[in-house]
C-alpha positions, 0 to 999 in steps of 0.5 A: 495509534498516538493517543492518552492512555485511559482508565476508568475512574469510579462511579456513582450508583447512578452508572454517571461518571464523575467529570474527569473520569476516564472512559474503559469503553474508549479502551475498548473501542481501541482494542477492537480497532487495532485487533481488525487491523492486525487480523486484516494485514496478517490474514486478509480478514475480516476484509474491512479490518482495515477501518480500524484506522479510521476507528482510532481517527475518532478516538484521537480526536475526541480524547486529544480535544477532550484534554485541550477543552479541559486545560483551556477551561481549568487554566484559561489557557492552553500551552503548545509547549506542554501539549506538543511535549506529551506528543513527543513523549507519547509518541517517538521513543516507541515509534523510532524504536519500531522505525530504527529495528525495522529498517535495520532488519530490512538490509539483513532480510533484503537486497540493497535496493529495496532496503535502501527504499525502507531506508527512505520510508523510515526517514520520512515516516520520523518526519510523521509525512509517511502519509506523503511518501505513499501517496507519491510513490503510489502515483509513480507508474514505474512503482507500480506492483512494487514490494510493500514496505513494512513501515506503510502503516506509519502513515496514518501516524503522519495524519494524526500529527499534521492534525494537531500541528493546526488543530490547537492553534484553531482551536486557541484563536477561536476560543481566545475571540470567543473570551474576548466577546465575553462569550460564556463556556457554553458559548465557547463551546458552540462557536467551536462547535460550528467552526468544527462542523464547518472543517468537518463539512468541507473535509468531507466534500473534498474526500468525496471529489478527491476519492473520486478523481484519485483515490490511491492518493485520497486514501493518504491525503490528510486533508481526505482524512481531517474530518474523521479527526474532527467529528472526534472532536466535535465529540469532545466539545460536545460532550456535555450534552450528550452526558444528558442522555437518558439510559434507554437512549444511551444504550439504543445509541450504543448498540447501534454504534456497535452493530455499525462497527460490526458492519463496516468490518464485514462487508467494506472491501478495498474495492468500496470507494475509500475515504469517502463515503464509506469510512463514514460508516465507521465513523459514525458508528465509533462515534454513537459509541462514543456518545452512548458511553458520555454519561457512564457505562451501559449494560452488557458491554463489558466486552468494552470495558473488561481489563483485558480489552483495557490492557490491549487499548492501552497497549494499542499503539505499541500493537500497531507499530510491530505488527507490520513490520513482524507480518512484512518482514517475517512474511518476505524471509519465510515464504511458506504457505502453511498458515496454520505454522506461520499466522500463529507465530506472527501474532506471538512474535507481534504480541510479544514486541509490542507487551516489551515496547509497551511495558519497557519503552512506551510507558517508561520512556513517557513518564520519564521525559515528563517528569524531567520537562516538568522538573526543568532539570535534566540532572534532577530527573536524573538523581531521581531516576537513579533511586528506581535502579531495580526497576531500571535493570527490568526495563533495560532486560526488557530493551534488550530482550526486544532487540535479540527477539527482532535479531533472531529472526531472519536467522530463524527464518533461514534455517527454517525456509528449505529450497523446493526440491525439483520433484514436487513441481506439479508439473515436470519441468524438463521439455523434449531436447533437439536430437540434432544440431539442425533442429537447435533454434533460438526458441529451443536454446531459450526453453532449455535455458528456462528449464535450468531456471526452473530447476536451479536450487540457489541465486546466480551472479545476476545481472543486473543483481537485485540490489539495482534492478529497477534502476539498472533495468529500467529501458533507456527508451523511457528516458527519450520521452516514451513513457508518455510519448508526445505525438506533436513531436519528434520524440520516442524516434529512432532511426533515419526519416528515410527509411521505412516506419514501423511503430510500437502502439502501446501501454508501457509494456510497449515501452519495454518492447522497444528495446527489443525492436529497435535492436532487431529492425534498428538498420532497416526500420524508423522505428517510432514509440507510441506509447502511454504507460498505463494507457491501453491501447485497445478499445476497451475502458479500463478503470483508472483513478487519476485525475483526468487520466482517462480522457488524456487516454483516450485523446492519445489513442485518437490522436495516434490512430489519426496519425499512424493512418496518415503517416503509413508505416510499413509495420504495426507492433502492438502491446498491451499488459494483461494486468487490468484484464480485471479492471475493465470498467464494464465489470464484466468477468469471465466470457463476457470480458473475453468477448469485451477483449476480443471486440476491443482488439478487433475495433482498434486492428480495423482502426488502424487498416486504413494505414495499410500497415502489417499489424502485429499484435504482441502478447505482453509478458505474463504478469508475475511476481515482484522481483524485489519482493520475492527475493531475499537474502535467504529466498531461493529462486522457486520462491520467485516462480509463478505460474502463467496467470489465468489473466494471460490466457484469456487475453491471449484466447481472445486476441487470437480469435481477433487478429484472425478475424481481422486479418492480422497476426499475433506473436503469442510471447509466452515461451519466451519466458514460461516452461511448456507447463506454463511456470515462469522463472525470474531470471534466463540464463543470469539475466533477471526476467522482469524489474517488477511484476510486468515490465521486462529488464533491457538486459532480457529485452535484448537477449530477445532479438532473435527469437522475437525476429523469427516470431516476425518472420514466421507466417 
């Protein structure tokens, strides 16, 4: 994270630092932050690492306002050019550095499509607008399970920057009405600390309304985030009180601030609703930190203020910005389970990036360019840059060392990475063959056809390749309005009105069994999409965080049952993922949520009966792993296997139990993309499986037609 590098200044005997010390508590506050949030994306622990984030947030604010407050009260001024120049300064020859290297490697790691996709999250990421471009890749549904990107960690750059685009010219105008009231320092001080308290207020209020009505998008929202900047600033325009505070009180406040950061680390999940409240337990936390340390260090924090946790919080940012990339990239082209080998040489690798971007990108590249901002002269800053050439060739060996480390390791990683041999499969891959011509059926021809999946050793010619799979495999009939299919029209229809009606009742799964149908009872059949993506279609409650998208839901289901009873088809199909089997909104898990499923299912096949339809209910294909992710240039096609998810069995179970309650029949789809031992490949024949983790390619969609027409005619 972008912030003034600090350093301690002297003393007094008192513990009181002068005016315009530095703090080394800070430092270690930073170093702290952005070791949590290493730890967390490389390991997964400690499970709130996370809020390191948010930790750097206060600091930012308080640091960044500190320095405006003091320019302002020493100059009577404050210059946007000089402020935005140290932004610069501090922030893109790193940053770019990190960004350039990183979707460099991605078209040597990865296949065109998702390389392309780093491509565009770079360019936005050097427009400091990441922040939107996860927010609004996250709300597309067909994103969904998608690969992550190795610069997503640049969207909190993003929110920190569109802050101070407002925050100094608030800060100018309010202090500027304040001078010509004749408002005193400390009167200034108060007027902006009430203009802060308000944005911090309101700030806060919206990323409650907005984290519960959309928190996939709240997590990146900058307005969801400006009041962790904010309190940082309020910090820093109060700050002079605060140096008042006694030392039991200081050290009371210090020790409480670090038993809350030490909480918030241990026991915030992803599952806590994030921004809001709970990143109000960091924040707060960080900022009695903060203001325990105003008046001059405290006893026995040296785990704060020692000269390693000094170097690691200057060296901070350069941290954040190479650790992603390192744990994405290095992750993506050495799939290996063996963390003991893997953890270790991701955090040398980080360290060692981020000690060369540090030492010979970051700190010379921002005395640099301050020094020719400030000289006026390019020229000049030149000559006298030329008298250091020592020290030049050590920071150009330095640049040049970065990029050959980044460069060897994809090579590494693929003489490292060795294909699974067949033997050591759990569970043998080949299935009993037909004996003779007669007992060869379309299944048996598509098991034999996993099973040489399952054992191949290197990549076909796929087609689609992966370098345009979701593109080229998404199913045309989203394009006809399927997706989100619109029951007052005539759209998601495809046949004759004359012939009988059979209908496709379900979530976007649904939609990419429509290929399917339509090719198998296309000449007979009107077949009609009921389909909603991400609206299952069973009664069951599902936790969503889209604004308003659950009643939208549950309207859809309402009105399509209405108009299915009245419209009676001769045929029901219905399908929905086993995905958000874990998501259902009871919390319940295990026989509970088996029983949920089941009840669910049996409630809307009895819903439906008064259409006198045949009701089929269709397994959704097991989820799995994400093609574009799974997939490199030096993977192998074991490195795409998976195994039928325990998601997928349970559902199944229960759905079974309900249709034969009911009266009704289900195609159990499983073989048709899983072995007998239950392992899944990601491509039949040379046709890729799935474009995601969920939903099938049009290409497998069709080469379905006949085992799906014998499910059908079966029983």
């Amino acid at each position: 994270m972008a912030q003034p590098t600090l350093t301690k200044n002297s003393s007094s005997k008192a513990g009181k630092n002068s005016a315009h010390s530095k703090r080394l508590d800070v430092q270690g506050l930073r170093a702290i932050a952005v070791l949590a949030v290493v730890a967390n994306h490389m390991t997964g622990y400690p499970a709130g690492g996370f809020v390191g984030v948010d930790i750097f947030f206060v600091i930012s604010g308080f640091v960044i306002t500190l320095g405006l407050l003091r320019e302002h009260e020493t100059t009577g001024r404050l210059s946007f050019r000089d402020f935005y120049m140290r932004r610069i300064a501090r922030i893109l020859p790193a940053g770019i550095l990190a960004i350039l290297v990183t979707v460099t490697l991605g078209y040597f790691a990865f296949f065109t499509e998702r390389a392309n996709g780093i491509l565009q999250d770079g360019l936005w990421a050097m427009l400091f607008s990441a922040n939107w471009r996860f927010a609004l890749t996250g709300t597309d549904y067909w994103a969904e399970d998608a690969p992550i990107s190795p610069l997503q960690h640049y969207w909190s750059l993003g929110v920190e920057e569109q802050y101070y685009f407002v925050w100094p010219l608030v800060l100018v105008l309010v202090l500027g009405f304040a001078v010509k009231a004749g408002a005193s320092v400390a009167a200034r001080r108060v007027t902006l600390a009430a203009v802060l308290a308000v944005i911090v207020g309101a700030s806060f209020v919206w990323a409650l309304t907005e984290t519960r009505d959309n928190a996939a998008w709240a997590y990146f929202s900058t307005p969801s985030r400006v009041w962790e900047l904010g309190v940082g600033a309020l910090l820093a325009v109060l700050n002079p009180l605060f140096k008042r505070l006694g030392y039991v009180s200081a050290s009371i406040l210090g020790w409480v601030g670090v038993a809350g950061i030490t909480a918030s680390l241990a026991i915030i999940a992803k599952s806590f609703t994030f921004p809001a409240p709970w990143a109000a337990l960091p924040v707060i936390s960080t900022a009695l930190v903060i203001v325990a340390g105003a008046g001059g260090e405290i006893a026995r924090f040296r785990f704060l203020t020692n000269k390693v946790s000094a170097y690691i919080g200057n060296a901070s940012y350069s941290l954040y910005l190479w650790h992603f990339p390192v744990i994405i990239l290095l992750g993506s082209v050495w799939p290996s389970d063996d963390v003991l080998v893997v953890w270790p040489v991701m955090l040398v690798l980080t360290a060692f990036l981020a000690w060369v971007s540090y030492e010979y990108v970051e700190k010379p590249s921002q005395t640099r360019l301050m020094d020719m901002y400030k000289a006026g002269n390019w020229r000049g800053a030149k000559r006298r840059r030329n008298t250091t050439g020592g020290w030049e060739r050590w920071q150009r060996l330095g640049l040049a060392a970065l990029f050959v480390a980044a460069a060897v390791v994809v090579p590494l990683a693929l003489q490292y990475h060795k294909p699974v041999e067949v033997a050591a499969l759990p569970v043998a891959v080949g299935t009993a063959k037909p004996t003779t011509p007669a007992a060869v059926t379309y299944a048996t021809r598509l098991s034999a056809q996993i099973d040489s999946a399952l054992s191949a050793s290197t990549w076909p010619e796929l087609s689609p390749s992966f370098n345009n799979i979701l593109a080229e495999g998404k199913p045309d009939e989203d394009s006809a309005g399927c997706g989100n299919t619109d029951l007052g029209k005539p759209n998601c229809v495809f046949g004759t009105e004359k012939a009988q009606t059979v209908v496709v009742f379900g979530d976007s799964t649904g939609i990419t069994l429509l290929p399917t149908v339509r090719a198998a009872l296309g000449e007979t059949y009107n077949v009609r999409g009921m389909t909603k993506a991400g609206c299952v279609m069973l009664n069951v409650d599902i936790k969503d965080d889209r604004p308003g998208f659950l009643d939208e839901c549950a309207s859809f289901k309402s009105a399509a049952i209405d108009q299915i009873n009245r419209s009676k088809p001769a045929l029901v199909l219905m399908t929905n993922t086993s995905g958000v089997y874990g998501q259902l909104a009871s919390g319940a898990t295990g026989s509970v949520a088996a029983k949920e499923w089941r009840d669910g299912t049996e409630s809307m096949i009895k819903a439906l009966a008064p259409s006198g339809a045949k009701i089929v209910v269709v397994t959704a294909p097991p989820s799995g792993k994400v093609p574009s992710e799974c997939a490199t240039r030096t993977s192998t096609p074991r490195d795409c296997m998976y195994q039928i998810p325990k998601s997928f069995l349970e559902t199944a179970t229960a759905m079974k139990a309900a249709t034969d309650a009911a009266g009704a029949k289900l195609v159990d789809t499983r073989s048709w993309f899983c072995n007998s031992g239950g392992y899944c490949p990601a491509f039949v024949g040379t046709t890729p499986v799935k474009r995601d983790a969920v939903h099938t390619t049009k290409q497998y969609a069709a080469q379905l037609v006949p085992v799906f027409q014998d499910a059908l005619a079966a029983g």
